[in-house]
DRENVEX-404197 format. One line per field, with one value per residue: x, z, y of N, C-alpha, C, O, CB in turn; residue number from 1. Coordinates in steps of 0.1 Angstrom, whole numbers, plus 2048, in hexadecimal, padded with zeros to 3 digits. Atoms other than C-alpha are relative to their C-alpha. Last residue first. Glycine has a CB too. Layout:
residues N
npx	c(X ...)
npz	c(Z ...)
npy	c(Y ...)
capx	c(X ...)
capz	c(Z ...)
capy	c(Y ...)
cpx	c(X ...)
cpz	c(Z ...)
cpy	c(Y ...)
opx	c(X ...)
opz	c(Z ...)
opy	c(Y ...)
cbpx	c(X ...)
cbpz	c(Z ...)
cbpy	c(Y ...)
zalo	c(NUM ...)
END
This chain:
residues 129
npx	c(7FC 809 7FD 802 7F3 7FB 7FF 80B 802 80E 805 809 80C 7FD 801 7FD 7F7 80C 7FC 80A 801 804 80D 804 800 80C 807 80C 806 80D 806 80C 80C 807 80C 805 7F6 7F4 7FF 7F4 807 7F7 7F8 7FE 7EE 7FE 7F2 7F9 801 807 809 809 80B 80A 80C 808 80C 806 80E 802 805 7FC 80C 804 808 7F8 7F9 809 7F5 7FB 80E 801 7F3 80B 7F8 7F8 801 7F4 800 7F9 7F7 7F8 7F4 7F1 7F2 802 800 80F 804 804 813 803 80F 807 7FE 808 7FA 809 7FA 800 7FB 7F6 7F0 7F1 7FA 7F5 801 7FB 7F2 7FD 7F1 803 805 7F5 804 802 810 810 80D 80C 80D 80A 809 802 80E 80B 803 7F4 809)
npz	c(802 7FC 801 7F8 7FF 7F2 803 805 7F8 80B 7F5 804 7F3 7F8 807 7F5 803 7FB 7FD 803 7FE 7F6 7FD 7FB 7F1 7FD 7F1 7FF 7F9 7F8 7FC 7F7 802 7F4 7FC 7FF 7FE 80C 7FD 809 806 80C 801 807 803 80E 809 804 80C 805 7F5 7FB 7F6 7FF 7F6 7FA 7FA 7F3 7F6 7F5 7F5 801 803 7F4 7FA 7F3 7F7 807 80A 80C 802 804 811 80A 80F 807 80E 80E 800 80C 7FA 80C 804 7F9 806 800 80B 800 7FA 808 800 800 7FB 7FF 806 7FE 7F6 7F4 7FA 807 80A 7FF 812 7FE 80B 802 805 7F3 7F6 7F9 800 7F3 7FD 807 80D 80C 7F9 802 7FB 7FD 7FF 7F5 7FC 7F6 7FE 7F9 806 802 800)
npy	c(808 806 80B 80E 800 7F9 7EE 7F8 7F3 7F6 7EF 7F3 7F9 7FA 7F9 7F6 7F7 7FC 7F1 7F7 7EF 7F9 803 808 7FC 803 808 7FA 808 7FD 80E 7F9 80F 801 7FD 7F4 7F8 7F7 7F0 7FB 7F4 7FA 806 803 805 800 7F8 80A 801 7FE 803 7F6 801 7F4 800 7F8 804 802 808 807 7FC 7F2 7F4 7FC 80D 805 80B 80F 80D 7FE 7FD 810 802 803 7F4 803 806 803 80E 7FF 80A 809 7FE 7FE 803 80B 802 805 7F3 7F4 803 7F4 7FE 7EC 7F3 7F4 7F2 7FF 80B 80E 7FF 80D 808 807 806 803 810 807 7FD 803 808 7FE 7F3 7F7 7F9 80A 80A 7FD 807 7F7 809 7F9 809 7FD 7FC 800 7EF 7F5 7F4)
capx	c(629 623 63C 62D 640 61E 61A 620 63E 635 64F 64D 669 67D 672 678 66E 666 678 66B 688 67A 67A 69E 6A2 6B0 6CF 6DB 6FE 70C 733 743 763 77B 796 7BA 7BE 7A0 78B 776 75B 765 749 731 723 702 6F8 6CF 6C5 6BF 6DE 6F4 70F 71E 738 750 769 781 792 7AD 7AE 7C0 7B8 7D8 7EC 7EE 7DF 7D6 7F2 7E1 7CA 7F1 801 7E5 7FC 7E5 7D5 7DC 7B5 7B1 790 780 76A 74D 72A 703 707 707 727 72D 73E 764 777 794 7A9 79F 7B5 7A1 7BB 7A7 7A5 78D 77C 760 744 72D 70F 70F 6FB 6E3 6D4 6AE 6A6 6B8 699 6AB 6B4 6D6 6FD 718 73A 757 77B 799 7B1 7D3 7F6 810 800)
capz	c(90C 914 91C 922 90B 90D 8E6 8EA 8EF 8E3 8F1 8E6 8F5 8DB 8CC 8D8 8C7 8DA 8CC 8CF 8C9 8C8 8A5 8A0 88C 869 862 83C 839 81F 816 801 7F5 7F0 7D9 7D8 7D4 7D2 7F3 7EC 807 80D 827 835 850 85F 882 889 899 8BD 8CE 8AD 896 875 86D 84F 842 82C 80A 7FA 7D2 7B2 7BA 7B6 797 779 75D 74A 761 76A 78C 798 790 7AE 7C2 7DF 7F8 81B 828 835 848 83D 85C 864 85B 867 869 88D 889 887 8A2 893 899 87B 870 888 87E 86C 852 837 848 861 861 880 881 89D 898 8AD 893 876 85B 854 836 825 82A 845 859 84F 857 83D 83B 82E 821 810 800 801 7EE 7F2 800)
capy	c(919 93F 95C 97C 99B 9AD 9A9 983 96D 946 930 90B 8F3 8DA 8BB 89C 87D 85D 844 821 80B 7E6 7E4 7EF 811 80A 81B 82A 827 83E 833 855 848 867 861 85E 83A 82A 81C 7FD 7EE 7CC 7C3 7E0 7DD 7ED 7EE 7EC 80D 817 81C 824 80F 810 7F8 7F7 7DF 7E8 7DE 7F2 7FC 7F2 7D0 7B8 7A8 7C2 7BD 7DE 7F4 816 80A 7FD 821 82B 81A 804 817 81F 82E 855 85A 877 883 874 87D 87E 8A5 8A4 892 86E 85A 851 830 82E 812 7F5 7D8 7B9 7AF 7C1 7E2 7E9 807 813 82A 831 845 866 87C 869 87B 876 872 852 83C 827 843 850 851 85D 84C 85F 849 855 848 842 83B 81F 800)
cpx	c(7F2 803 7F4 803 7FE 80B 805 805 7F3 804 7FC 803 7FA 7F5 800 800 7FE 809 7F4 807 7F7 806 800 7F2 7F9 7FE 7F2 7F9 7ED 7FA 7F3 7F8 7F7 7F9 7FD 7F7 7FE 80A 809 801 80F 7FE 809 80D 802 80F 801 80F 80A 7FB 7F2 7F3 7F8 7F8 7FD 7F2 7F7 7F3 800 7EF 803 7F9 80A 7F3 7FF 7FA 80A 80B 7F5 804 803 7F1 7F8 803 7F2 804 808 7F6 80D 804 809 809 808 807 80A 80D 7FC 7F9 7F3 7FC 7FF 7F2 7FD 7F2 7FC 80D 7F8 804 7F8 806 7FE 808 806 806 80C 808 814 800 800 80D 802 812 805 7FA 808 7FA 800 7F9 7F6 7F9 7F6 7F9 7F2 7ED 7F9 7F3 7F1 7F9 809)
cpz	c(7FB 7F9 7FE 7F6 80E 801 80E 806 7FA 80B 7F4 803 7F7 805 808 7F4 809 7F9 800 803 7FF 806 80D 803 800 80C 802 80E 801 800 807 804 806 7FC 80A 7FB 7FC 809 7F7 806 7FC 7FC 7F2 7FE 7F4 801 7F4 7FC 7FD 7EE 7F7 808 809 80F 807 808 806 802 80C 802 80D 80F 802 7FC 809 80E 808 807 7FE 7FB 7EE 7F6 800 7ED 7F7 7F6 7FA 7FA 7FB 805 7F5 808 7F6 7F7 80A 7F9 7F5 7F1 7FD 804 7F6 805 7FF 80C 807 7FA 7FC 80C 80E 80D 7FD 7F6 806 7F4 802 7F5 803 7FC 80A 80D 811 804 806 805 7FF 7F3 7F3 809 7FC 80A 805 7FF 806 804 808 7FB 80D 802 800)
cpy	c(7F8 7F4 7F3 7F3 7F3 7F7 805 80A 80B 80D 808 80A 80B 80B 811 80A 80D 810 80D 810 806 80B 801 801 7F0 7FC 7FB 7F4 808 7F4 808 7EF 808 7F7 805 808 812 80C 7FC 811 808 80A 804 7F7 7FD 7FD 7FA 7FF 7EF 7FF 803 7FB 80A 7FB 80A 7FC 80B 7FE 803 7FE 7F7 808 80E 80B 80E 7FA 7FD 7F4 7F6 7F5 800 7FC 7F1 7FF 805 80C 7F7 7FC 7FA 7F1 7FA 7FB 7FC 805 800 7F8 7EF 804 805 80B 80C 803 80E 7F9 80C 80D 80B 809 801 7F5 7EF 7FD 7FB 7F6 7FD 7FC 7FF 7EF 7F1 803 7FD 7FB 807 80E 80A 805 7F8 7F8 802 7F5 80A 7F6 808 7FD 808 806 7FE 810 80C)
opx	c(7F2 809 7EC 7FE 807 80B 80E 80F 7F4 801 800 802 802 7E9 7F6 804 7F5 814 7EA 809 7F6 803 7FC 7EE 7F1 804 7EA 7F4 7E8 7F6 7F5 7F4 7FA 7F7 806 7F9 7F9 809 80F 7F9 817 7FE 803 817 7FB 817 7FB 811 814 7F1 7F1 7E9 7FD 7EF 806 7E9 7FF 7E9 80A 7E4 806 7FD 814 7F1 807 7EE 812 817 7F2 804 7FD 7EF 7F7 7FD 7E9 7FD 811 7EC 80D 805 804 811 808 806 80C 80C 7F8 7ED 7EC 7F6 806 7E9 806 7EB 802 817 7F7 7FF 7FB 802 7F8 801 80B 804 814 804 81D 7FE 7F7 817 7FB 818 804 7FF 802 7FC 805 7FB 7F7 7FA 7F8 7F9 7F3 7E4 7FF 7F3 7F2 7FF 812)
opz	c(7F7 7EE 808 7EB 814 80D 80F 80D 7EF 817 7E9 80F 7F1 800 810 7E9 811 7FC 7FA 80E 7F3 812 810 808 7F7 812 800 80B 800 7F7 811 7FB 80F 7F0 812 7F6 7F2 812 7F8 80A 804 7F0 7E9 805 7EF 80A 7F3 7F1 803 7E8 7F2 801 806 80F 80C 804 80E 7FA 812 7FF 80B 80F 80A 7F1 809 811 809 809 806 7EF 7E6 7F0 7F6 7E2 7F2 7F4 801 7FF 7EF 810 7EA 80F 7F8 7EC 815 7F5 7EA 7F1 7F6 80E 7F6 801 803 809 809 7FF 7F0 818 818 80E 804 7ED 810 7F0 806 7F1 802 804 80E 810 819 805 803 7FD 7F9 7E9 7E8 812 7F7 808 80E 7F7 812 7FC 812 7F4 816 803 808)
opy	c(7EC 7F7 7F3 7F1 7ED 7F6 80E 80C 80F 80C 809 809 812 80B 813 808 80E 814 80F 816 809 80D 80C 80C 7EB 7F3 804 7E9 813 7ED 80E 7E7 810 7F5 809 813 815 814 7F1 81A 80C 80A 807 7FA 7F5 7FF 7EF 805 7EB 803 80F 7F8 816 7F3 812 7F5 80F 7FF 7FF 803 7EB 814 811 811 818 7FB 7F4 7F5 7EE 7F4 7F9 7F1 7EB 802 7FE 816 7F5 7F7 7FB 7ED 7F7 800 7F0 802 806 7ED 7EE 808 7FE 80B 816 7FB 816 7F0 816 810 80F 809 7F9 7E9 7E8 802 7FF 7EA 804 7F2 807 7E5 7EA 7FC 804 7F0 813 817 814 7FE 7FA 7F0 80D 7E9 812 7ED 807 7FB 80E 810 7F5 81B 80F)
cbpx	c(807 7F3 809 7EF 807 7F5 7EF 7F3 80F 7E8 80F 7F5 80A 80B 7F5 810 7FE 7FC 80A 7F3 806 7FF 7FA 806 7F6 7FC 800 7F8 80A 7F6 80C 7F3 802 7FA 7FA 807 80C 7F5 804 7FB 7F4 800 7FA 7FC 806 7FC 811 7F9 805 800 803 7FB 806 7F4 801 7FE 802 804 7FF 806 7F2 7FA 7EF 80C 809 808 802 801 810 80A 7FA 800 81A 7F7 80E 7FA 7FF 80E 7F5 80C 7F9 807 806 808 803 7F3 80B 7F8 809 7F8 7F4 802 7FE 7F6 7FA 7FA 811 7FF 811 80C 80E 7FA 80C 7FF 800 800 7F7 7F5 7FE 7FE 80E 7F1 7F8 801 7F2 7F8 7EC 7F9 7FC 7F6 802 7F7 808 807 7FC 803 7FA 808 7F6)
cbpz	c(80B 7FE 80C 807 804 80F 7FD 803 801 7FF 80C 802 812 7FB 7F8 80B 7F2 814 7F3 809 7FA 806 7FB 808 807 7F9 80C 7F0 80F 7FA 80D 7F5 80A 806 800 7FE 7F8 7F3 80F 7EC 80B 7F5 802 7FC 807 7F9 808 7F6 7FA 806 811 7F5 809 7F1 80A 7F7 808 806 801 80B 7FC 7F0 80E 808 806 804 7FB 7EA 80A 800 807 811 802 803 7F0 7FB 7F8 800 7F9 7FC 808 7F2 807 805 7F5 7FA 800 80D 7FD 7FA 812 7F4 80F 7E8 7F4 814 7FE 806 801 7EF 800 802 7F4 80E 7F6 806 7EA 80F 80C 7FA 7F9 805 804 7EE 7FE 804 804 7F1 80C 7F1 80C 7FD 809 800 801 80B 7E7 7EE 80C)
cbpy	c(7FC 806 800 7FE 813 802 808 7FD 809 7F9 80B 802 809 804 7FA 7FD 803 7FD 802 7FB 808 7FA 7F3 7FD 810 7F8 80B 800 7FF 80C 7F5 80E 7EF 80A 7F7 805 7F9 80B 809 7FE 809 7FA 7F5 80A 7F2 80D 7FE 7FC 80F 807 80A 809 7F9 801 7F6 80A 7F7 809 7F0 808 802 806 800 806 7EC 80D 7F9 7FF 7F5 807 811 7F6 7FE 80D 7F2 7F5 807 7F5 7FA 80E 7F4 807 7FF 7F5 809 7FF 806 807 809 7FF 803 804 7FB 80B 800 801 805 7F1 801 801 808 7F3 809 7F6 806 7FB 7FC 804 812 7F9 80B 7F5 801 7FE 804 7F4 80C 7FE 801 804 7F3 80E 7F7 80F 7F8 807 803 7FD 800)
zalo	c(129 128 127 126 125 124 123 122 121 120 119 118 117 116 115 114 113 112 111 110 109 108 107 106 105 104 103 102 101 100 99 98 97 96 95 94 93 92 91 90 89 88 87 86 85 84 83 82 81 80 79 78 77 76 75 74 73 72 71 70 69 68 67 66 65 64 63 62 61 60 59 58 57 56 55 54 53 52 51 50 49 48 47 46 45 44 43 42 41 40 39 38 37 36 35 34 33 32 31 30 29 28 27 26 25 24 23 22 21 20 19 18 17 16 15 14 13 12 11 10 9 8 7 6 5 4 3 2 1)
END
């Protein structure tokens, strides 16, 4: 491995809407060593996580032996959602990969949504909820 990649993972809700802060994400590289743990930000993203590559001279040479790209593993986790894993998921040499997970909330998570405090001020400047 001579060159790098680089690696984002998006979170969602299972219909892609609905982005996901504080999910866990964690790269493994082919031999099963933790690359990168990151929790997503409240954007439903991590950080570019940079991956060795293979040469990207090796992408150039019609028949040459090996993938022109690394293989990792990716897992997506979050209290309340099924985790996600992805197996072999390709990173190119000086790219970005974009990996979007899309979460599906466990059946017995009932989430209770929260939605922040009313205040209504009227003409006389009284407060009312």
């Amino acid at each position: 491995m001579t060159d790098s990649g680089y690696l984002l993972v998006s979170a969602r809700t299972a219909d892609g809407v609905l982005l996901i802060p504080g999910a866990t994400v964690r790269v493994y590289n082919a031999s099963g060593s933790l690359l990168s743990e990151q929790i997503t930000n409240r954007d439903g993203y991590t950080s570019e996580i940079e991956i060795p590559t293979p040469s990207l001279a090796l992408s150039l040479s019609p028949g040459s032996e090996g993938r022109p790209y690394a293989q990792v593993r990716i897992l997506v986790e979050k209290i309340g959602f099924l985790s996600t894993e992805f197996l072999d998921a390709p990173v190119f040499p000086n790219v970005v990969t974009i990996q979007q997970t899309n979460l599906q909330a466990t059946p017995d998570y009932i989430g209770t949504p929260t939605w922040p405090e009313k205040t209504i001020i009227n003409e006389s400047g009284a407060q009312t909820l």
